[in-house]
C-alpha positions in Angstrom: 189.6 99.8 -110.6 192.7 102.0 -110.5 193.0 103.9 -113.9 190.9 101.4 -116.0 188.1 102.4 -118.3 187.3 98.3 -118.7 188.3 95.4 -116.5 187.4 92.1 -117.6 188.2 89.4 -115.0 187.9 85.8 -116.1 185.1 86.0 -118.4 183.6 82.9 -120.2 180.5 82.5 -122.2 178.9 79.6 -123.4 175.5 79.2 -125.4 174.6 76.0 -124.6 177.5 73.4 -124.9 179.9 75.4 -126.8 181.8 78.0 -124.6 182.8 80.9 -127.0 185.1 83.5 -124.3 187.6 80.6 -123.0 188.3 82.9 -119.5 189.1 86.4 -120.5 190.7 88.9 -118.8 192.1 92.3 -119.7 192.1 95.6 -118.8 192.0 98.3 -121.0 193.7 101.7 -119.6 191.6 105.1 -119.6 192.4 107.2 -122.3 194.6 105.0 -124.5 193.4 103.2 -128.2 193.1 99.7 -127.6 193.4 97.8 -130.6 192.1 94.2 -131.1 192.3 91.7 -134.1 190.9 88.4 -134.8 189.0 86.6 -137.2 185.4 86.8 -137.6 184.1 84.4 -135.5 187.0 84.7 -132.7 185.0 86.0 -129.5 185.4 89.8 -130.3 181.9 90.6 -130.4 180.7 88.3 -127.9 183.3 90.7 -125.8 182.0 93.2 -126.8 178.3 92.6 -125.4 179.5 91.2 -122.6 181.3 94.6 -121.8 178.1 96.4 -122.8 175.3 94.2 -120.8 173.8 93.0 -123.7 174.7 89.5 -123.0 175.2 88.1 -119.8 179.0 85.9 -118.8 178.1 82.6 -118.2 180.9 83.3 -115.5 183.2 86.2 -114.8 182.8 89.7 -114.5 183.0 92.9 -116.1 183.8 96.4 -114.7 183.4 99.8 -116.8 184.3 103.0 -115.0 184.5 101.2 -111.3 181.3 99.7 -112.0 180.0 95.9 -112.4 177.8 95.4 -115.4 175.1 93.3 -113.9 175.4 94.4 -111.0 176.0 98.1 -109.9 174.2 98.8 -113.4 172.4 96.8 -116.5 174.7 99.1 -119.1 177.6 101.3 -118.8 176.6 105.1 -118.2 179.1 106.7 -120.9 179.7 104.4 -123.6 179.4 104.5 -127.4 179.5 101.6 -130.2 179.5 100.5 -132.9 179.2 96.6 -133.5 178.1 94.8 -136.4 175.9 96.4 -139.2 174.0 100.0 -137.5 170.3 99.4 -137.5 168.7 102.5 -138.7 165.3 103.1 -139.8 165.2 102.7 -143.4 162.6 105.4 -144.5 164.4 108.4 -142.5 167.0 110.7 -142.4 170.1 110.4 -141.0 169.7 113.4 -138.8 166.0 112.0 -138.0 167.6 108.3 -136.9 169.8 110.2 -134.9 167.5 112.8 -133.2 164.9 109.7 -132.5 167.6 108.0 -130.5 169.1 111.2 -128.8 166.1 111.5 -127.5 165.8 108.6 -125.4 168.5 109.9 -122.8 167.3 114.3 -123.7 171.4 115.0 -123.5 171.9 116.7 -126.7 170.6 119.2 -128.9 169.7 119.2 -132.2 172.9 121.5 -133.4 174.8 119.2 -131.7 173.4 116.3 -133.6 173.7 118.3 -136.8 177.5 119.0 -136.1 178.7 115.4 -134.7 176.9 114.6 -138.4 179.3 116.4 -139.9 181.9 115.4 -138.5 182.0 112.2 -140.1 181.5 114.1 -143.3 177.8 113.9 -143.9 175.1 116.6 -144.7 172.6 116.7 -141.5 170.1 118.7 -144.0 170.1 115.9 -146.1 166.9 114.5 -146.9 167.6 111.3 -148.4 166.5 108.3 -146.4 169.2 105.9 -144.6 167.6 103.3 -147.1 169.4 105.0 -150.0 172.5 105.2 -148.5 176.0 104.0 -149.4 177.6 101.1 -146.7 179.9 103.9 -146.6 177.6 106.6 -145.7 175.5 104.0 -143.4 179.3 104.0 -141.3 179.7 107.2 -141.0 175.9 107.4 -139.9 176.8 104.9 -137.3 179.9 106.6 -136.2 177.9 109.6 -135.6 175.6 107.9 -133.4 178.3 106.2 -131.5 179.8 109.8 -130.8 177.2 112.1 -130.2 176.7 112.2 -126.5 180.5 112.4 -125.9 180.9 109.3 -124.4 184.2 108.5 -122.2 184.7 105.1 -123.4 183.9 104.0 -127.3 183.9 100.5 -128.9 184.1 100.4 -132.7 184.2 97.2 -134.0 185.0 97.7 -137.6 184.2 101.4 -138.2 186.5 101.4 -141.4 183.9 98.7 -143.1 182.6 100.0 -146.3 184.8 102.9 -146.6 186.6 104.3 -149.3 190.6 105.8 -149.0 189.4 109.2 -148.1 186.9 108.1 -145.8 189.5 106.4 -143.8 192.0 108.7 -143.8 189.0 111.2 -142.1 187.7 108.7 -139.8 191.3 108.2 -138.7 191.8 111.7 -137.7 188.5 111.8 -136.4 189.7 108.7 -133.2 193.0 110.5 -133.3 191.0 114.0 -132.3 188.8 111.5 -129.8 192.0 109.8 -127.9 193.3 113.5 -127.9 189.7 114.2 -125.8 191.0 111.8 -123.4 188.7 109.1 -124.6 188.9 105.2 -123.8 189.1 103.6 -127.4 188.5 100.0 -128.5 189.3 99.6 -132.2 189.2 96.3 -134.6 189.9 96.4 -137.9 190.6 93.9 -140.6 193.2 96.2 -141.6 196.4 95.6 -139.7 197.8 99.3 -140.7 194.3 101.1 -139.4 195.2 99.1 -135.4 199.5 99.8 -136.1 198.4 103.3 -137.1 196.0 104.5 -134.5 196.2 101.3 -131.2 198.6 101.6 -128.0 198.8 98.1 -127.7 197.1 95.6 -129.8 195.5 92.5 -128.5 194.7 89.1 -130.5 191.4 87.3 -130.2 191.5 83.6 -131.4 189.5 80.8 -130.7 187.6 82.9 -127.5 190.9 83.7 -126.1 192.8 86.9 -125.7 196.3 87.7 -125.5 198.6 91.0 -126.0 200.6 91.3 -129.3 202.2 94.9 -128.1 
């Protein structure tokens, strides 16, 4: 797949009569930020779980590192995301949500949690559960989980949602310090000065179609 992270070749998907991707393709280049805008209800997240297995094309396919989702494997091996609201369990910590998922795939340690935590400027030794949480602090919570194993390629759909000025300006820097990394990025924001601030090249989703703005 050359130097492409993603590579999307004619993908449509339909749930039952209505076809939502209109026959996407893109690639997205390794270690550039790729940003994407659209309405909600445009496609973008139906993309988006197409690209991470969780939904199946109704035709098409998708590649991620050389690989065919589907195919060659169910779910790409080094990707993080964000995409709609983070589900966390309400009656524990972050740094207990976290740990429970880390260990599923036993690739990190508990420091490392604890410093990918703060990171996106939360207190791993906090005790208050996720349920008492600010949207705010439940996005940065999700951030962290999105970029604690170090993944190569990262979708965040939205990751400014709930945010105030400061907490931009941070997360910012942090996908600046990420790209830096050599990280694949795909970014959407409602914000058109978070994508003309951090994207490469900025694609816009409408109506289940995709096309490049820049």
């Amino acid at each position: 797949m050359g130097d492409y992270a993603i590579s999307v070749q004619d993908v449509r998907k339909s749930f039952g009569q209505e076809e939502i991707l209109h026959g996407i393709t893109v690639d997205f280049e390794a270690g550039k930020t790729h940003g994407i805008v659209g309405f909600n209800g445009s496609g973008k997240t139906v993309l988006f779980k197409c690209i991470c297995g969780f939904l199946e094309p109704t035709s098409g396919r998708v590649f991620v590192g050389g690989k065919e989702i589907g195919k060659d494997i169910d779910f790409p091996e080094s990707l993080g995301l964000i995409i709609e609201n983070p589900g966390f369990l309400q009656n524990m910590s972050g740094f207990r949500n976290l740990k429970l998922l880390a260990q599923l795939n036993k690739k990190i340690s508990d420091e490392t949690i604890k410093e990918t935590i703060r990171k996106v400027g939360l207190d791993p030794d906090m005790k208050k559960p996720v349920a008492k949480y600010s949207l705010g602090m439940r996005q940065r919570l999700g951030i962290a989980q999105a970029i604690m194993e170090d993944p190569d390629i990262l979708i965040l759909d939205e990751p400014f949602n709930g945010l105030d000025k400061k907490g931009v300006s941070e997360i910012h820097q942090l996908i600046r310090d990420l790209k830096a990394k050599g990280k694949t990025i795909i970014l959407t924001s409602h914000n058109a000065v978070d994508i003309d601030t951090l994207a490469d090249d900025v694609w816009e989703m409408d109506a289940g179609k995709l096309e490049m703005m820049k």
